[in-house]
C-alpha positions as CSV (number, residue, x, y, z in Angstrom):
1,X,2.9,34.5,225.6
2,X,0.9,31.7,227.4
3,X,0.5,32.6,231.4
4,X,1.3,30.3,234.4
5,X,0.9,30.5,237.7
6,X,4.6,31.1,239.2
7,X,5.5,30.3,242.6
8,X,8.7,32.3,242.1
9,X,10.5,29.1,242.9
10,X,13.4,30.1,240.7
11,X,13.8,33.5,241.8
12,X,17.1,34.6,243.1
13,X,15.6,35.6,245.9
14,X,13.0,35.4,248.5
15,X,11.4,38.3,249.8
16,X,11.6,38.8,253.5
17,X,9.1,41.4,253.5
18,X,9.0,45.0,253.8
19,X,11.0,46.8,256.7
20,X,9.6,47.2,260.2
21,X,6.9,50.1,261.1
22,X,9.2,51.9,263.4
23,X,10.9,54.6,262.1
24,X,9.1,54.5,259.0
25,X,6.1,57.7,257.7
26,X,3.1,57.1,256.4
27,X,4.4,58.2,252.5
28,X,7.6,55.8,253.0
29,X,5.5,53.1,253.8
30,X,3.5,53.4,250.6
31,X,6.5,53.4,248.5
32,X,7.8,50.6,249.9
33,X,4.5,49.3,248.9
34,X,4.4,50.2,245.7
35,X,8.0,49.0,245.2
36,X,7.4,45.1,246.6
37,X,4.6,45.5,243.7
38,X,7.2,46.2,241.0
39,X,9.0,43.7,242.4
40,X,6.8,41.2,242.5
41,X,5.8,41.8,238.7
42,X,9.7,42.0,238.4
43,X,9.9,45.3,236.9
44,X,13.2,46.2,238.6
45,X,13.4,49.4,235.9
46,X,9.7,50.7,237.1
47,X,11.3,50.0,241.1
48,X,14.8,52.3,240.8
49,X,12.4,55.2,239.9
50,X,10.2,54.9,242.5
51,X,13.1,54.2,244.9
52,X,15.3,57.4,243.5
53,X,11.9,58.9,243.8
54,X,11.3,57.7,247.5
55,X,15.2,58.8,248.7
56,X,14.9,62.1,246.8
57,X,12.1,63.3,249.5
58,X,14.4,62.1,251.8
59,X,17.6,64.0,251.1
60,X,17.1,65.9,254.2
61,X,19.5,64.5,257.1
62,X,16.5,65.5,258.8
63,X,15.5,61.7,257.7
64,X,19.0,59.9,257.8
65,X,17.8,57.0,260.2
66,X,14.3,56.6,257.7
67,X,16.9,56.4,254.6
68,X,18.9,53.7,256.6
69,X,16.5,51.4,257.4
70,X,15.2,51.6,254.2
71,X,18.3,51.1,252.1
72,X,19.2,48.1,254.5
73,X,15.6,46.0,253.4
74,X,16.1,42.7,252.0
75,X,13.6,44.3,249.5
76,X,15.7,47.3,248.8
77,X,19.1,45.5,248.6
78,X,17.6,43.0,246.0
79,X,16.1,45.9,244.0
80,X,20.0,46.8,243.9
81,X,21.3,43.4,242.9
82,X,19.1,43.4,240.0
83,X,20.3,47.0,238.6
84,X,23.5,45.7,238.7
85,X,22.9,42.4,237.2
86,X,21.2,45.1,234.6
87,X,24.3,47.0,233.9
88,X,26.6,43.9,234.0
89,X,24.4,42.4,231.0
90,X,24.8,45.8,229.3
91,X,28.6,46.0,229.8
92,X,28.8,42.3,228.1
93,X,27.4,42.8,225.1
94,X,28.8,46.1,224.5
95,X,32.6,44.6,224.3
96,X,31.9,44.1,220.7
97,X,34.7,41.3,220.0
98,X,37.5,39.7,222.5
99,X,41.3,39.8,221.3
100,X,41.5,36.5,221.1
101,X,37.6,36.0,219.1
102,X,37.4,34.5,215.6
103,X,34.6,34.7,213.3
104,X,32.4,31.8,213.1
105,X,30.0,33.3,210.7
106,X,28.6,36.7,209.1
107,X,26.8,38.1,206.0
108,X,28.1,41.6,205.8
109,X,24.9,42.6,203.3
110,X,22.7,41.6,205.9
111,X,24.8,43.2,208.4
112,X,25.4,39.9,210.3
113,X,28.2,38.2,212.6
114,X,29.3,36.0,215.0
115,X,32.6,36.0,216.8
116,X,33.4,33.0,219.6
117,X,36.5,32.6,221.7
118,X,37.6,29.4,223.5
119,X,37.1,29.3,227.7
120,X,40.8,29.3,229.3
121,X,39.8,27.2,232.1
122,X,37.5,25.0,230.9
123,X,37.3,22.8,227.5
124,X,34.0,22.5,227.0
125,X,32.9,26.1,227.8
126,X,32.3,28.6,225.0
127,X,31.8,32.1,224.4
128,X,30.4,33.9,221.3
129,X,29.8,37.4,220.6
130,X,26.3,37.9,217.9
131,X,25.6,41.1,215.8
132,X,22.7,41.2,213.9
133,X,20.5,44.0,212.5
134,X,16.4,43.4,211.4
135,X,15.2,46.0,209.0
136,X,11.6,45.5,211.0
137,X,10.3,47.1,214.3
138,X,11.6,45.9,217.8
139,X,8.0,45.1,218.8
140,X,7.8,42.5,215.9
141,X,11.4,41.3,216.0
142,X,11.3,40.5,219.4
143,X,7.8,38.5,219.4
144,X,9.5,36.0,217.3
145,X,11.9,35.2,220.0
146,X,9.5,36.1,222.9
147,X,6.4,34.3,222.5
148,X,7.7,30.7,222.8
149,X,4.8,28.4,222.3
150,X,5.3,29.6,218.0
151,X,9.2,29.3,218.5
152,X,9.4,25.9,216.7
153,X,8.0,28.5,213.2
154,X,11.4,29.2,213.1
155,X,13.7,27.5,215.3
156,X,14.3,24.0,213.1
157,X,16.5,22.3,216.0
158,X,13.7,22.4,218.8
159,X,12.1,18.9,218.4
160,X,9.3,20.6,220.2
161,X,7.5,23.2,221.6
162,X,8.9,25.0,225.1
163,X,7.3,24.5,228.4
164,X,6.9,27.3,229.9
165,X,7.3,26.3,233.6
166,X,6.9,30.0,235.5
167,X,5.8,33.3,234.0
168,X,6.1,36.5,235.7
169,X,4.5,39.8,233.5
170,X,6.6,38.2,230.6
171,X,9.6,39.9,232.5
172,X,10.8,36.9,234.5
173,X,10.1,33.5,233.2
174,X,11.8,29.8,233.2
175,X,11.1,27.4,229.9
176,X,12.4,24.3,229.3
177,X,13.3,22.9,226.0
178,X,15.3,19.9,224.3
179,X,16.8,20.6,220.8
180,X,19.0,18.6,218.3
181,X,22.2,19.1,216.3
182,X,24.7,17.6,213.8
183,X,22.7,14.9,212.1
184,X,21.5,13.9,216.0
185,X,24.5,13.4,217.0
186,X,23.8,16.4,219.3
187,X,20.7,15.9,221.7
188,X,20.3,19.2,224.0
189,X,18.3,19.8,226.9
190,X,17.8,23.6,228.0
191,X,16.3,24.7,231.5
192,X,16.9,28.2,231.7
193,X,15.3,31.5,233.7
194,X,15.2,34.9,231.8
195,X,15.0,38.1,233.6
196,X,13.7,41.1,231.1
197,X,14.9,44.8,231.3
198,X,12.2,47.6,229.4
199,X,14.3,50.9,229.3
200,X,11.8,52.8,227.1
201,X,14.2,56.0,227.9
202,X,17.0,54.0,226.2
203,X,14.9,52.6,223.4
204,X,15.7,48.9,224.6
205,X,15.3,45.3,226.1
206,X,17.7,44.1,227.9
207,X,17.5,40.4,228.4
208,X,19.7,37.6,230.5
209,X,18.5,34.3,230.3
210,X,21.1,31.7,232.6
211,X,20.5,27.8,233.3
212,X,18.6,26.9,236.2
213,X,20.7,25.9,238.8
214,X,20.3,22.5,241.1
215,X,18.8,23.6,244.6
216,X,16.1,25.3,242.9
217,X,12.0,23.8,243.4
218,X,11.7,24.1,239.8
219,X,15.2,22.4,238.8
220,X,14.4,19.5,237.2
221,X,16.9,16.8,235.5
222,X,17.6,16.6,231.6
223,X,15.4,14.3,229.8
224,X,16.5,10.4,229.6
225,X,19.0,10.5,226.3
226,X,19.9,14.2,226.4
227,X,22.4,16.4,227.6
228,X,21.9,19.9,229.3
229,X,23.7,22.5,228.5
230,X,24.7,25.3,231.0
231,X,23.8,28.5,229.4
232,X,24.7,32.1,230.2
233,X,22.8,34.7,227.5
234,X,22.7,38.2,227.8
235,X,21.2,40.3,225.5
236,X,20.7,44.1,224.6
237,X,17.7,44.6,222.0
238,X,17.7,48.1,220.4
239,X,15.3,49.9,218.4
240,X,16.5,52.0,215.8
241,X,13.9,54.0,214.9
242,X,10.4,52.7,213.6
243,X,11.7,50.3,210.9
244,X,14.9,49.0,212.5
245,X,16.1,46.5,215.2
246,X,19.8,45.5,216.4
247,X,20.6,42.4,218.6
248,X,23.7,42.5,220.5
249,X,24.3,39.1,222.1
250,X,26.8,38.1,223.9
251,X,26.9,34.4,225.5
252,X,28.5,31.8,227.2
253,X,27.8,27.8,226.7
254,X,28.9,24.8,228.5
255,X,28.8,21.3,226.1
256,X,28.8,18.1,227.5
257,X,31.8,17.6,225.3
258,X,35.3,19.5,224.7
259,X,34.8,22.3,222.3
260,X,37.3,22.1,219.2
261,X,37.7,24.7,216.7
262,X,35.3,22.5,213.9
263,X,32.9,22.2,216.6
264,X,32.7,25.6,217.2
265,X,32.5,26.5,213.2
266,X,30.3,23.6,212.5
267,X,27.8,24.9,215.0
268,X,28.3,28.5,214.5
269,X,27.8,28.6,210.6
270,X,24.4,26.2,211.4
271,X,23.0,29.1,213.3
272,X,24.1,31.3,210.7
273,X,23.2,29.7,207.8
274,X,19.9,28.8,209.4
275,X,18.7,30.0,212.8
276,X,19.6,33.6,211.8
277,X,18.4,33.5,208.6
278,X,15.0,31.7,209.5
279,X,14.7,34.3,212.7
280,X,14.8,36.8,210.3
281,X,12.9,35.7,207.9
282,X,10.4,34.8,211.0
283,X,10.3,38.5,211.8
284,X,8.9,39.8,208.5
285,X,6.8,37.2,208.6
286,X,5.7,38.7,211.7
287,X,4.5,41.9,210.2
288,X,2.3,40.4,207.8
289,X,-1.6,40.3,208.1
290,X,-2.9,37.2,210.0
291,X,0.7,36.1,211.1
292,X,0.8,33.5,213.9
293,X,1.8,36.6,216.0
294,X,-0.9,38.5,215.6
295,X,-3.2,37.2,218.4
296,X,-0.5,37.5,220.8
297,X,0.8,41.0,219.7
298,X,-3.0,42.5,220.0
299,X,-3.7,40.9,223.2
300,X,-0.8,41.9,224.8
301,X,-1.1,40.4,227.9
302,X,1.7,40.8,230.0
303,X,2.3,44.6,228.3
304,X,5.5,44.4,226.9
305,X,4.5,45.3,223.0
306,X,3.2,48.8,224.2
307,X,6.0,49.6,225.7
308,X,8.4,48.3,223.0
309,X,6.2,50.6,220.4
310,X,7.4,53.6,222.9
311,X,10.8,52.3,222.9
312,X,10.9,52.4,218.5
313,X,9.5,56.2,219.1
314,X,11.8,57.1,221.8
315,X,14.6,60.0,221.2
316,X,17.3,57.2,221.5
317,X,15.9,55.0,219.0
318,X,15.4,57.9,216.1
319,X,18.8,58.8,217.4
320,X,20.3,55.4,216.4
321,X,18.1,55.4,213.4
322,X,20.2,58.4,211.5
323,X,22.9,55.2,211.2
324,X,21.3,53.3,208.4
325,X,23.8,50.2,208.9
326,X,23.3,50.9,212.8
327,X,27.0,50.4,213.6
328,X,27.4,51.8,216.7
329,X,29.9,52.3,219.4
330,X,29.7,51.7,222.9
331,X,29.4,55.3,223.9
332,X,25.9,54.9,222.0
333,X,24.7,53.0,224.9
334,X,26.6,53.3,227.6
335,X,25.0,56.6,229.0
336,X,22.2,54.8,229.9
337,X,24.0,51.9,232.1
338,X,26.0,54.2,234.2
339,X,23.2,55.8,235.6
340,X,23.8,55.8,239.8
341,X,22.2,53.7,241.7
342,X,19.8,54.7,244.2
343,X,21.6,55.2,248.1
């Protein structure tokens, strides 16, 4: 992935800082430390185990008023938000279907689906629900959606490549993009930010990618002719075993028009049909010699790929694996969500 330098313009959040010195030992103050670093390189996973490390050594009521001043940092409390943001992305795309979902597409050889439900409030709001399992490792499936300056290889409707506006450790980025549907009749304009999850205990990438929003430095209007579209992804991407990948997607899309039931099946069988097909046909692709995603995969500059290898050898991955069509329930992830957060 190409690097930028980020101003963190379009972070949800500014940090105030670490806590005062009073109060506060030596060791506490080198966590914190160590924590703002995480933070800053938004690896909120690598922070709650240094936190739950930090308030383990203070168990003690020996160090209650340490512990409080500590849990009540702007830095602490926005660790927090994140984890929870974390788990509500998880919780998402593990309700598999809605009662009221019908399928717009699937290809049951190939292990494929997508289900989409109208918004009761709102016309031109959509959800959708995707399924889909790669028979190639994560670290190669997800470098086809990952590294976007190659996403036009095998996403047809982008009429070109993304800029990538702000680029934290590949974790925490904001691209923009314009795209086109339907003959043209469709002209798309995407500005969206994308906070990344590694759990290589879990054997998976979480991902939740939502429009910018106005107010931001780095909000900038669609481009003259196209409409945006207000997007609200979240993704879980699970190895299964060496040789395997499942996406569980779940998502939300604001059009500038009224979604009807053709609309919905028009545009849901052309990402089917196409955008599926080609991503997967991107990914093996992908682990060919001298693919386009070579350079980026050996390189490996923000780290993600090594620890995406990890997550394909982890116990929860060859777990997953022993389930050739990988159809699993929600109790097959689940355990690693509800993990407590740190107090």
């Amino acid at each position: 992935m190409l690097t930028v330098q980020s101003s963190r313009s379009c972070r949800s959040y500014h940090l105030a800082g670490l806590p005062g010195d009073d109060g506060l030992s030596q060791a506490s103050k080198g966590s914190l430390a160590r924590l703002q670093m995480l933070v800053e390189g938004a690896d909120f996973l690598g922070a709650e185990v240094e936190l739950t490390k930090l308030m383990d050594e203070l168990a003690d009521p020996a160090f209650a008023d340490e512990r409080a001043i500590i849990s009540a940092s702007p830095l602490v409390m926005h660790i927090k938000d994140e984890l929870r943001l974390y788990r509500e992305v998880a919780q998402h795309c593990c309700q598999f279907t809605q009662p009221d979902s019908f399928l717009l597409y699937s290809n049951e050889h190939l292990h494929q689906s997508i289900h989409g439900s109208f918004d009761r409030h709102n016309p031109r709001v959509f959800h959708y629900h995707l399924r889909m399992v790669f028979p190639f490792q994560l670290a190669h499936v997800f470098s086809v959606a990952f590294e976007e300056e190659l996403s036009t290889e095998w996403n047809s409707m982008l009429l070109k490549t993304p800029e990538l506006i702000e680029n934290e450790q590949g974790l925490h980025t904001v691209t923009s993009s314009q795209a086109s549907a339907m003959l043209g009749l469709l002209k798309l304009d995407f500005l969206d930010r994308t906070q990344r999850f590694i759990d290589v205990e879990g054997g998976m990438l979480v991902e939740y990618v939502k429009t910018v929003e106005e107010g931001y430095d780095c909000h900038r209007p669609p481009i003259k002719g196209f409409k945006r579209v207000e997007n609200d992804l979240k993704s879980i991407w699970a190895a299964c075993g060496p040789e395997k990948t499942l996406l569980l997607q779940a998502g939300t899309v604001q059009l500038p028009i009224p979604v009807t039931k053709w609309l919905a099946t028009s545009i849901g069988g052309l990402a089917g049909r196409h955008l599926i097909s080609n991503m997967v046909k991107t990914a093996q692709r992908a682990t060919q010699p001298g693919n386009p995603w070579d350079k980026a995969m050996a390189e490996d500059t923000c780290g993600i790929y090594s620890k995406l290898y990890q997550c394909a050898q982890s116990p929860a991955s060859l777990a997953r694996s022993r389930d050739r069509e990988c159809h699993l329930s929600n109790s097959d992830f689940q355990r690693f969500f509800n993990r407590t957060l740190p107090h």
